[in-house]
C-alpha positions, -999 to +999 in steps of 0.1 A: -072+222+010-037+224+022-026+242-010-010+279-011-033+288-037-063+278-019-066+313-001-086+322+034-119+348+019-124+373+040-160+393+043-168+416+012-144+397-008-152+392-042-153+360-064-157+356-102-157+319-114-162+327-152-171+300-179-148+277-198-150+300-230-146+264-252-180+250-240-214+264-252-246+265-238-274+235-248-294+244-276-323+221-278-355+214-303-388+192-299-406+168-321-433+149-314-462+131-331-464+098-351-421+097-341-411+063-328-390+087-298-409+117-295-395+144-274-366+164-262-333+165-277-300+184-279-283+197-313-250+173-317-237+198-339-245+234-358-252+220-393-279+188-377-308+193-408-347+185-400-339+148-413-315+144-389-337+152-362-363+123-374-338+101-378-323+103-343-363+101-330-365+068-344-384+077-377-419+074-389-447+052-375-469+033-396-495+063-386-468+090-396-481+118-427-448+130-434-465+155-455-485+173-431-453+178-410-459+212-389-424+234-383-425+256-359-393+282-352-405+308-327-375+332-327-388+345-363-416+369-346-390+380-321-367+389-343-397+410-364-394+436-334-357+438-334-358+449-373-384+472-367-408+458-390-441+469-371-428+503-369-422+499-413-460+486-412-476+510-393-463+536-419-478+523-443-512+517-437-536+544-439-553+561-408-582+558-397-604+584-378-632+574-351-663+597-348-640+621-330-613+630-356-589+608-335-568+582-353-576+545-341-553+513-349-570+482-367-542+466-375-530+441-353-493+434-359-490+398-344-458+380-361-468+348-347-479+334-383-441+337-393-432+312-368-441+285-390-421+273-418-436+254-447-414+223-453-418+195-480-409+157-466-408+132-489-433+101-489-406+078-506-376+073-482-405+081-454-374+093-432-360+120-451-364+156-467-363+165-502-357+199-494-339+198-456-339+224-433-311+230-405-325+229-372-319+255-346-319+261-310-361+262-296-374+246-332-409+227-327-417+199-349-450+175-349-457+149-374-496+144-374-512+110-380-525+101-417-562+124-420-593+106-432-609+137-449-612+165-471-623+197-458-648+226-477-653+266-465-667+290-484-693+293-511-709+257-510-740+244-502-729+231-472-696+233-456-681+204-438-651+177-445-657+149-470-641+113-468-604+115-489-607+093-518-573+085-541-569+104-573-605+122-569-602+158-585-612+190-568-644+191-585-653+157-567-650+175-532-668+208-543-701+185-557-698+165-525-704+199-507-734+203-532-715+226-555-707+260-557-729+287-549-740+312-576-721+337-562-691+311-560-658+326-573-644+293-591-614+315-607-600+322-568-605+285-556-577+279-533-566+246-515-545+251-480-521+217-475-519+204-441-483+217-441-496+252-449-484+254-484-515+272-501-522+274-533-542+285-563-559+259-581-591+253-607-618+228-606-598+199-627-568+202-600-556+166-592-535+164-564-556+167-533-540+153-503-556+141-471-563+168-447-563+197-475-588+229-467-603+236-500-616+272-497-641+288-520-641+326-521-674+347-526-672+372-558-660+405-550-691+429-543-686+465-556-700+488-529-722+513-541-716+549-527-754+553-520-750+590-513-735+597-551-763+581-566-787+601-547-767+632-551-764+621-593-796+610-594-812+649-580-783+663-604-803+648-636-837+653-626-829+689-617-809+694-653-841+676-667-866+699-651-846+731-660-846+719-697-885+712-696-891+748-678-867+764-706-887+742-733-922+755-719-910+789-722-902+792-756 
């Protein structure tokens, strides 16, 4: 108090206390789920991998499904806007016209779908990643508990989730549903992991996993242009009356 630099203010004086430029500010991620410490915690250092992270909450629980693992990094759709990828999109679409010859929008450009990131945890150490990810600042991480079933969309007889049974092939699922539809598209058959991996698979594929979404497309429709086959159907019946009026003639 009694120190010469420790100076009197006076009124409209102006202070600046600025920040130690060798600290940094918190950056923080969340897990939570079948984590023996789920919740809030603060990167230790820039290079801290997903691993890491699970490690630091304690691990899995006995309930843990390392495989369905659900990472979630919000700052990707933010940073869509800042690259100007909506304005890239909206170029390339084709316009479309209400009834007025005004042009209307159906696309809706949400970004939100890139926020998750598709990661691969391996069952075998049950605490680690076969292909880690670093973690950054506002990451989101749940481990869901083990499912007990299979689920079925599309063309089936009956849609619904059927109980997981070890080493049963796709085709056990799709008869469980009562099999495919006649308009069932078994070369497009596609099988969504509980991580959100997706991928294209056929009838004899083997490694269904607890909590996959098997999903059965319908077969591609062609639309017929009803108006052309009026307008080609009147075309030949007019060519064939003119030939039968030129026939009678002669």
């Amino acid at each position: 108090r009694n120190s010469p630099d420790n100076i009197l203010l006076d009124k409209d004086d102006i202070l600046f206390i600025r920040s130690d430029p060798n600290t940094r500010s918190q950056k923080v991620v969340y897990i939570d789920g079948e984590v023996l410490f789920p919740g809030e915690y603060s990167l230790i250092s820039d290079n801290e991998t997903l691993s890491d992270l699970i490690d630091r909450a304690g691990g899995f629980t006995e309930s843990a499904f390392p495989k369905g693992t659900i990472f979630m990094r919000p700052k990707i759709s933010d940073k869509m806007d800042q690259r100007n990828v909506r304005g890239i999109l909206s170029k390339t679409m084709p316009t479309e016209y209400d009834s007025l010859g005004r042009p209307i929008s159906i696309i809706d450009y949400s970004f939100e779908n890139l926020n998750r990131i598709i990661v691969d945890l391996s069952d075998n150490s049950r605490n680690k990643t076969s292909t880690d990810i670093i973690v950054q600042d506002g990451d989101m991480v749940h481990i869901p508990t083990i499912p007990s079933g299979v689920s079925i969309k599309g063309a089936v007889a009956f849609e619904g989730t059927i109980k997981y049974v070890k080493n049963k092939r796709l085709r056990y699922y799709i008869d469980g549903a009562g099999g495919l539809l006649r308009n069932g598209d078994k070369s497009a058959i596609r099988v969504v992991k509980y991580s959100g991996k997706t991928l294209k698979v056929s009838l004899n594929y083997q490694d269904i996993d607890p909590g996959d979404i098997i999903v059965v497309p319908f077969e591609k429709q062609e639309k017929k242009d009803i108006l052309s086959i009026i307008m080609n159907t009147a075309s030949v019946i007019s060519s064939l009356a003119t030939t039968i009026y030129i026939l009678v003639k002669l």
